[in-house]
N, C-alpha and C positions, 0 to 999 in steps of 0.2 A: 166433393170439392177438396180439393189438396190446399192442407195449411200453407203457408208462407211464412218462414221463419227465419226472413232475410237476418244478420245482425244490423242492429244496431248499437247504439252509446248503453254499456252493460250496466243492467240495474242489480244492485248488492243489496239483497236483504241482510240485515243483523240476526244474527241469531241468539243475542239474547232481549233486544229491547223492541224486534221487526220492522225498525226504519229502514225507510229505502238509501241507499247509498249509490250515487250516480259514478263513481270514479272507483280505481282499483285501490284504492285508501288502506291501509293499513287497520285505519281504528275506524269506528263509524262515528259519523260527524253528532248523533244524537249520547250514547252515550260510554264514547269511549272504547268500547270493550274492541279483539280484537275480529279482527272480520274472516270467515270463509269465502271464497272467492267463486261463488256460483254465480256464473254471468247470464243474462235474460234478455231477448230484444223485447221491445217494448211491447208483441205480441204474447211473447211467451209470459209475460209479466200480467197478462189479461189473466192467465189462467190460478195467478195469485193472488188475485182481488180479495177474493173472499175470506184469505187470511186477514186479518186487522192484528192493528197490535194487541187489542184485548186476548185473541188466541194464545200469543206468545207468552203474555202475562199469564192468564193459567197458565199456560201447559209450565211456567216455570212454578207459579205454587203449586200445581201437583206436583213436581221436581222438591220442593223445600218438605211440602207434606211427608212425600213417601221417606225424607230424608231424617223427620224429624219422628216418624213413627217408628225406622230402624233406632233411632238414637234413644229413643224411650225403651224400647227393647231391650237393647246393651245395658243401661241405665237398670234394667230390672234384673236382668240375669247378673253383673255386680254385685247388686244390691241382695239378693240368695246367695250368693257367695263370698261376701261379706259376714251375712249370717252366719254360713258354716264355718269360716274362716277365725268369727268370734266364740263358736261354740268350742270349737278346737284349742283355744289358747284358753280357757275356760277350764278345761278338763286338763291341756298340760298343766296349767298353776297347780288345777288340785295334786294332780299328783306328784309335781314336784315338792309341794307345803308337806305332804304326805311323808314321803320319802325323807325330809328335811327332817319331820317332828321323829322318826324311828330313828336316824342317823345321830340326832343329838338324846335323845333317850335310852341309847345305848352308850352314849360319850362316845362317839367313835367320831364326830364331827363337836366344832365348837360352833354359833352361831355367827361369830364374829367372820369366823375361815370363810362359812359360805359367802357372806355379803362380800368379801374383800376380793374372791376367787371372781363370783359374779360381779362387780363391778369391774375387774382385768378385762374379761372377756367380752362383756357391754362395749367396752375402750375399744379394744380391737376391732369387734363387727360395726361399730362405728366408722373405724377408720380406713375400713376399708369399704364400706357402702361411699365413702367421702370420695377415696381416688377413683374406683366405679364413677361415682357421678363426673368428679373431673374429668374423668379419659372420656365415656360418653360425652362431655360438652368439649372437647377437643375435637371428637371424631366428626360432632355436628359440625364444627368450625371449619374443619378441611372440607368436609360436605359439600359447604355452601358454598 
């Protein structure tokens, strides 16, 4: 027996909340979001009974799940490189304190020189992380 899939009045499922939506609507009348326009006659509509909204619901917390297990992921691999990023400034200190204590135990550096030297240079990569961040929040603002 050959279906019959005359149109009629097109039914809009939501694709994220799976209410029906009778009209070509922009947002769906349940909750907002914005709509796909797959149109259904009422026949074709039979063959999406079986979805409920409960399906849509998981299938979006598996959506948040898988979202949230990449994001603990990231969060771990950071979090290693974090680590080696604080072992690294660890070992520069030491050798910098190193190089510091031979520099002034030969008088060839005063203690004062170095603080004075590194605090210039603190100022500087300061002030220029500052306009970095400026020019970045400008670039967002034309962006947008």
């Amino acid at each position: 027996m050959e279906k019959d899939f005359t149109p009629t009045e097109p039914i809009i499922f939501c694709q994220a909340c799976g209410a029906k939506n009778s009209s070509f609507d922009p947002l769906c009348r349940v909750c907002k979001a914005p709509l796909f326009f797959y149109s259904f006659s009422e026949k074709e509509e039979k063959l999406f009974d079986e979805f409920t909204e409960e399906t849509f619901i998981f299938d979006e917390i598996r959506a948040i799940k898988d979202t949230l297990s990449e994001l603990k992921s990231g969060l771990l691999n950071l979090s290693e490189e974090l680590g080696r990023i604080k072992r690294d400034l660890a070992s520069i200190f030491n050798g910098f304190s190193s190089l510091r204590e031979i520099l002034e135990e030969k008088e060839i550096l005063k203690g004062l020189e170095v603080e004075e030297r590194w605090e210039e240079k603190e100022a500087i990569t300061i002030n220029i992380e500052d306009q970095i961040s400026h020019f970045l929040k400008k670039k967002d603002d034309v962006l947008s």
